[in-house]
C-alpha positions, 0 to 999 in steps of 0.5 A: 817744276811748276805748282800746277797743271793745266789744260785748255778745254774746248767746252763752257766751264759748267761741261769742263767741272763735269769731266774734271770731276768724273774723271777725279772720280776714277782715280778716287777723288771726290769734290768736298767743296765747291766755290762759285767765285763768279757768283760769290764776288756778285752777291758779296761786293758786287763785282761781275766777273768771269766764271770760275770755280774752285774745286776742292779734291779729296781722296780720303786715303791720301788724306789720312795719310797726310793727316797721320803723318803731319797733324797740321797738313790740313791747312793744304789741303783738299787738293785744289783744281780751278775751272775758269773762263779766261779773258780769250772765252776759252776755258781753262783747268788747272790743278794744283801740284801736290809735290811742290806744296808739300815738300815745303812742309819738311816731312819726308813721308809727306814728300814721299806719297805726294809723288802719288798725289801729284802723278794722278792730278797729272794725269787727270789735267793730261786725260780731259 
């Protein structure tokens, strides 16, 4: 089983965060963070790079949840998704796995719901 999911997307990496995040919206995710990797690589060392943002996905339920059940989970999450412009011009969504990362972790409440978790950041890559 792999730590991500992905899908290549036939539009700029500006239009595929748009659907990626709509679509999050639907299953109760929201976008609490947001980095510009191109431009913060830019502004702080000078170094020009592709497009690529990482999107940091919270659904607050599924966060308490993980937070009562393992006060130090925070350290893995908001669930993160990336959009970036690969080296072909195509872009490329991926989102992380949440069953992989958590099951490290040790807790079976954790293990247990994160299936939850990891069923909708399928569908979502799947749905775009």
């Amino acid at each position: 089983m792999s730590y991500y999911f992905s899908k290549m997307m036939d539009c700029p990496v500006d239009e595929a965060v748009e659907k990626v995040t709509a679509k999050l919206k639907e299953y109760g995710f929201g976008i609490i963070t947001q980095v510009n990797v191109q431009e913060t690589l830019k502004e702080k060392i000078g170094v020009d790079f592709r497009k690529y943002r990482i999107l940091g996905a919270c659904n607050p339920a599924y966060a308490h949840r993980a937070l009562s059940a393992e006060s130090r989970i925070g350290l893995l999450l908001p669930c993160n998704v990336i959009v970036y412009e690969r080296e072909d011009g195509n872009t490329e969504v991926a989102a992380i796995n949440p069953k992989i990362s958590m099951e490290k972790v040790g807790n079976k409440e954790l293990s247990d719901f994160s299936c939850e978790v990891t069923e909708i950041m399928e569908k979502v890559i799947k749905a775009l």
